[in-house]
N, C-alpha and C positions, 0 to 999 in steps of 0.2 A: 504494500500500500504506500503510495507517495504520501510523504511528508512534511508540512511546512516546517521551516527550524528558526529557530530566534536565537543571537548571539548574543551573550555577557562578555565582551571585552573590557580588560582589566585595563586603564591606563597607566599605571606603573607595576614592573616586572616584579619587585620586590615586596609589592604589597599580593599580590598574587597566592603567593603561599603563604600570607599569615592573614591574610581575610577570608572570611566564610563566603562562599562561591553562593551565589543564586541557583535554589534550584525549583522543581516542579513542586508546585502545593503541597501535591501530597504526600511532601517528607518531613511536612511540618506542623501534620495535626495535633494539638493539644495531645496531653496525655487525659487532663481529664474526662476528654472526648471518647478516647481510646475505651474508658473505664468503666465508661457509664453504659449504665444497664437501657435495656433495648423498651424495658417496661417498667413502670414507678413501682419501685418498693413499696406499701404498706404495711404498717405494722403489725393490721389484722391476718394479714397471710402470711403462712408458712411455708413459706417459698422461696427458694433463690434466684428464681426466675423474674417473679413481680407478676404485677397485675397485666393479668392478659387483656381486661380491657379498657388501659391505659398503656397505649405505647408512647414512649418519649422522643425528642427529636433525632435519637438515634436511629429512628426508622423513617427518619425522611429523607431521602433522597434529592430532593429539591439543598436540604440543609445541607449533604456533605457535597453533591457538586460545587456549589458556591464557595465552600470552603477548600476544596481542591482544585479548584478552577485558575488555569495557566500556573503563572511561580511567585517566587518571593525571595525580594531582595533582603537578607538580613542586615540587621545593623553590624557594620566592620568593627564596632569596638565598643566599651564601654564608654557610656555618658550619665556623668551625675546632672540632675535637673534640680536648680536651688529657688523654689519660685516665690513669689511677694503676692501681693492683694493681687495686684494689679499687672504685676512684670515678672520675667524671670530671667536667669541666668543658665548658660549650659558648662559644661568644663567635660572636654573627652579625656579618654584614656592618655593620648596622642599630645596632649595641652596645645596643640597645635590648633589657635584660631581658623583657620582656613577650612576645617571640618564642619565646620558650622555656620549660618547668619540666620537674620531675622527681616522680615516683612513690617513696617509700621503699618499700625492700624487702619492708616490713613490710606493705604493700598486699599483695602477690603471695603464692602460695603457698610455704611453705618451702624446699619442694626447688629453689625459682626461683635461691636465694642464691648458690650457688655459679659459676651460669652468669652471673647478672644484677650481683651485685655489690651495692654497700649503694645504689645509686640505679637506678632504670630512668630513662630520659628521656622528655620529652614534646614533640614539634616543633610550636607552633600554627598551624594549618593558617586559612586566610585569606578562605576561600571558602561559603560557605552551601550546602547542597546540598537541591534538591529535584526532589522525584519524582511522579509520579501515585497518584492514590487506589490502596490496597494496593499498592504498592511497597516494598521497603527497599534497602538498600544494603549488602554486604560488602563489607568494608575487608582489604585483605592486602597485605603486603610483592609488591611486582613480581614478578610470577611469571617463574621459569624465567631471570633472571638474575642471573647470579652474581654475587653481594656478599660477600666476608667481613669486613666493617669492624663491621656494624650490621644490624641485625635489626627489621623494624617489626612492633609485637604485633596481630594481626589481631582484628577487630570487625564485630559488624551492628548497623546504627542505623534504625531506624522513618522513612526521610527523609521519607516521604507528609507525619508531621503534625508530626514535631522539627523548628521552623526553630528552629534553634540551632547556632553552630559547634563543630566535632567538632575535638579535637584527637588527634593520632597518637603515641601511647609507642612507646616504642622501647629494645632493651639493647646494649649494644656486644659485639661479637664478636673486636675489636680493641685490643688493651689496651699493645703494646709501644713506641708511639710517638706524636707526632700526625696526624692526619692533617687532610685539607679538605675539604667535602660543595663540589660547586660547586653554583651555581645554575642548574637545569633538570635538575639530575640526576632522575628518576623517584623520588617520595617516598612516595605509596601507590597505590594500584589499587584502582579503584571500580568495582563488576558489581554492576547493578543485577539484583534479580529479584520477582520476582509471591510476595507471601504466599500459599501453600493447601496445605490441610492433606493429609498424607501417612500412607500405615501400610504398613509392610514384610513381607512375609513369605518365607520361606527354606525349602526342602522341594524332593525330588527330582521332577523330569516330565520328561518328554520334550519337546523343543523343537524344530519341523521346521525353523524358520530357523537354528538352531544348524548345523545339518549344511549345510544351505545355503550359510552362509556360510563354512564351514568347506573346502566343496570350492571356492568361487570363490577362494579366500585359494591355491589348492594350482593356481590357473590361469595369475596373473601375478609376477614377481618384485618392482615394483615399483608403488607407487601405488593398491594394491585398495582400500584403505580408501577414500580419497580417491574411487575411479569408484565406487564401489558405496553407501556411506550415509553419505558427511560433506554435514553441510547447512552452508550458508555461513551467516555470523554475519555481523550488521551494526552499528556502531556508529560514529556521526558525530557 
């Protein structure tokens, strides 16, 4: 099967082998992902299994695609975040300023203020990214795991023909203490897709696969989606 491929080029040789390489999603699902039971425990049951008619979002499918969906750029190194009411500071591993900048507020739209503070941050990502003719690339905070420290602001970049590096903003969510990013933590999520052009339309018909699918859903308790129309994704 032909395969589209997308390139993480490292701009220095030497940082190559002591940075954590970008890889496919799914080398980087949670553990507590990993752990969590497929059905909610109750207490009333004696069961290791859980309650069978309570499945969790371990059995959705929709959920781990999202979560495995294209790669993820880690963070190259540790960063302490030292933040105030209103501002913060960053300090890497590296003490080297050039790892990092910040966006003034005054960039962003007004109503940003209150949530974003007087600075958004910027993490310089280290990597080059390219893609095949008409490709691009959406950038979003890691899908579908739970961060409340920091928030990274999501972007699409032209990778086909930008070779230029892309840096990640970001605003803090966390403001009452400090805290540490380690290094290899998941720092964006890259899903690559095909440019082409799209038109929408909305309006009432009738849909024979609608009911179709409607009565297989009304056949098994668990897994329809998955036996019936989830197609596998591939990303290496």
């Amino acid at each position: 099967m032909f395969e589209k491929k997308i390139e993480f080029i490292g701009i220095n040789k030497d940082w190559v082998d002591i940075h954590p390489h970008p890889k496919a999603s799914k080398y980087f699902i949670p553990e507590s992902y990993k752990k969590f039971s497929s059905f909610a425990n109750t207490e009333s049951l004696n069961s290791s299994v859980g309650d069978l008619h309570v499945p969790t979002i371990k059995k959705c499918m929709p959920f781990l695609d999202s979560m495995t969906a294209g790669y993820i750029i880690p963070f190259d190194q540790d960063y302490i975040i030292d933040p105030t009411e209103t501002d913060f500071s960053i300090s890497p591993a590296s003490l080297d300023s050039n790892d990092f900048g910040f966006h003034k507020v005054s960039q962003l739209p007004g109503e940003w203020k209150e949530t974003v503070g007087d600075n958004a941050g910027k993490f310089h990502n280290k990597w080059l990214i390219k893609t095949p003719p008409g490709y691009s690339c959406l950038f979003v905070h890691p899908m579908n795991r739970l961060e409340n420290r920091w928030k990274m602001i999501e972007g699409i970049v032209d990778t086909d023909e930008y070779m230029n590096l892309i840096n990640f903003p970001f605003y803090l969510k966390k403001r009452d203490e400090q805290f540490l990013i380690e290094k290899g933590t998941p720092m964006m999520q890259v899903i690559p897709f095909k440019r082409e052009p799209w038109k929408s339309k909305s309006g009432f018909r009738l849909v024979k696969e609608s009911k179709k699918t409607f009565a297989l859903f009304r056949t098994s308790f668990h897994n329809v989606y998955r036996k019936y129309w989830w197609k596998k994704k591939s990303f290496k």
